[in-house]
C-alpha positions, 0 to 999 in steps of 0.5 A: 454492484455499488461495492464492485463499482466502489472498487472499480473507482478506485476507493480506499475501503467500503463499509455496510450500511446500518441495515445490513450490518444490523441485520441478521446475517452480518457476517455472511454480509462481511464475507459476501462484500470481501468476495466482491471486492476480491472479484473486483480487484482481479479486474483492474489493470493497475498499470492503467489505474497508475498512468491515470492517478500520475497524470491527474496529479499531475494535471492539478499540481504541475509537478510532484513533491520529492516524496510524492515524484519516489512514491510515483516511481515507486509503484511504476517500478513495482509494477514494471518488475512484478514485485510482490510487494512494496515496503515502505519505512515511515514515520508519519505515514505520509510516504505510505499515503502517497504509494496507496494514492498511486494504487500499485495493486500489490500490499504495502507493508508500513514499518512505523514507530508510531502506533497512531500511523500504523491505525491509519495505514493499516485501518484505511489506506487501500492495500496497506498493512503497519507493523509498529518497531522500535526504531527505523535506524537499523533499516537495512536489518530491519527490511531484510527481516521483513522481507524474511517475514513475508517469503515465510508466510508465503507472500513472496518467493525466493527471488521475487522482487520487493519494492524499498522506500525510504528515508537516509534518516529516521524522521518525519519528511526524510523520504529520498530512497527506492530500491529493488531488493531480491527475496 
């Protein structure tokens, strides 16, 4: 029950604790914690969870930063158009930081050059997964093969909706750009 309460409140990621990681079943703990964080997740109205993250930020800080108020909108529209998942091109992580903060109840998928942003979202960001490229100038392409990547495994349909964030320009602090993309 503490790690179905711990998904409930909405944390980034659980872990076992010494004695149970130790002990003489750690995968059949691993397995039993999965299924209760699956279990628990099915129970969160992510609309509701969005409403109250927005406004407790907003609460504290009075307003959103430009990345921050794309991020928000974002999720809300992710929400609003049942999209399957939201790809976010990042260099720093930071857009992706703050997508997860709004927790929109569906994978990010992080398209980074950087390799220690990719360990970050990919190893703790809730709902995160990195894929590390080259370059982020070809965004268009590179979405698109993505999205491709995505309606192979079977993550999406065709047709399906897909959440883009971006930036005009490959760099760090460049996020200006949401859009709605069709699989």
């Amino acid at each position: 029950s503490d790690v179905a309460n711990a998904v409930l409140d909405g944390t980034d990621c659980v872990m076992l604790s010494g004695e149970t990681a130790g002990g003489e079943h750690p995968s059949a703990a691993v397995e039993i914690m999965s299924r209760t964080c699956v279990e628990a997740e099915s129970a969160v109205n992510f609309n509701d969870l969005y409403q109250t993250v927005r406004n407790a930020t907003l609460d504290k800080s009075g307003t959103l930063s430009t990345s921050e108020s794309i991020a928000s909108s974002a999720v809300k529209t992710a929400i609003d158009v049942d999209s399957k998942v939201i790809i976010v091109c990042s260099e720093s992580g930071r857009t992706a930081r703050q997508i997860a903060k709004f927790r929109p109840g569906r994978p990010i998928a992080v398209l980074t050059t950087s390799p220690t942003t990719a360990r970050q979202c990919y190893g703790v960001l809730r709902g995160c997964r990195a894929q590390i490229l080259p370059s982020l100038e070809a965004t268009d392409k590179i979405v698109d093969e993505t999205i491709a990547a995505f309606t192979k495994e079977g993550t999406i349909a065709k047709g399906d909706a897909v959440v883009v964030v971006h930036g005009t320009s490959a760099r760090t602090g460049a996020t200006n750009t949401m859009r709605i993309q069709y699989a």
